[in-house]
N, C-alpha and C positions, 0 to 999 in steps of 0.2 A: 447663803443669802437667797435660796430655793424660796419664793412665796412671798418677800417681803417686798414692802412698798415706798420702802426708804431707803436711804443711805445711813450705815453706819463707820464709826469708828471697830475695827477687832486688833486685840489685843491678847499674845501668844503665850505664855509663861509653862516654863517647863516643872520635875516634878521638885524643886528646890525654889518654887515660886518667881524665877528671873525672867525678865523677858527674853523671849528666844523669836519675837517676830512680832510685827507691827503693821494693819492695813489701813490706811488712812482713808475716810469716806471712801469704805465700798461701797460698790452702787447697787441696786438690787436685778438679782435676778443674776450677780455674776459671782465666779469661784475664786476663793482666796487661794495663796500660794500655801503647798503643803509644809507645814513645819513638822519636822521630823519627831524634834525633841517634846513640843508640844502636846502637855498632858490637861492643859484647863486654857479655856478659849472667852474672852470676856468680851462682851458687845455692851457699848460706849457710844454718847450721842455723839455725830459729824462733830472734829474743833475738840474733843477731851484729847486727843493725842497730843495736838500741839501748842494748846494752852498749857495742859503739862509737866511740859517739856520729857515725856517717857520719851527713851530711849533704849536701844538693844544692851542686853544687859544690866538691866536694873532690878534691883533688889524689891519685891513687892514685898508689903506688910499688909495683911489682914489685920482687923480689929472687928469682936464682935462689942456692937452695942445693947445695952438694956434698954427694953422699950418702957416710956412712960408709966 
């Protein structure tokens, strides 16, 4: 969160897509907790964690879309 001006939502998934860790409105300018197994890191606006409902260990799916 080195430079930024907001708070986000981060979101930890390991290399099997599951969540392996969850930071709910980081604030800026502070360090998240090291996830070990964490191979892709996704930044999410404050409120996407808990609206939802992600939780440790859930199965992500990617979808690409066609653009118009």
């Amino acid at each position: 969160m080195w430079g930024m001006r907001y708070a986000l939502d981060i979101l930890f998934s390991d290399g099997q897509d599951r969540v392996v860790g969850l930071e709910a409105s980081l604030a800026p300018w502070r360090l998240s907790k090291h996830y070990r197994q964490a191979t892709r890191v996704i930044e999410l606006p404050v409120g996407t964690l808990e609206e939802s409902g992600t939780c440790l260990g859930d199965q992500l799916i990617f979808t690409v879309l066609d653009n118009p």
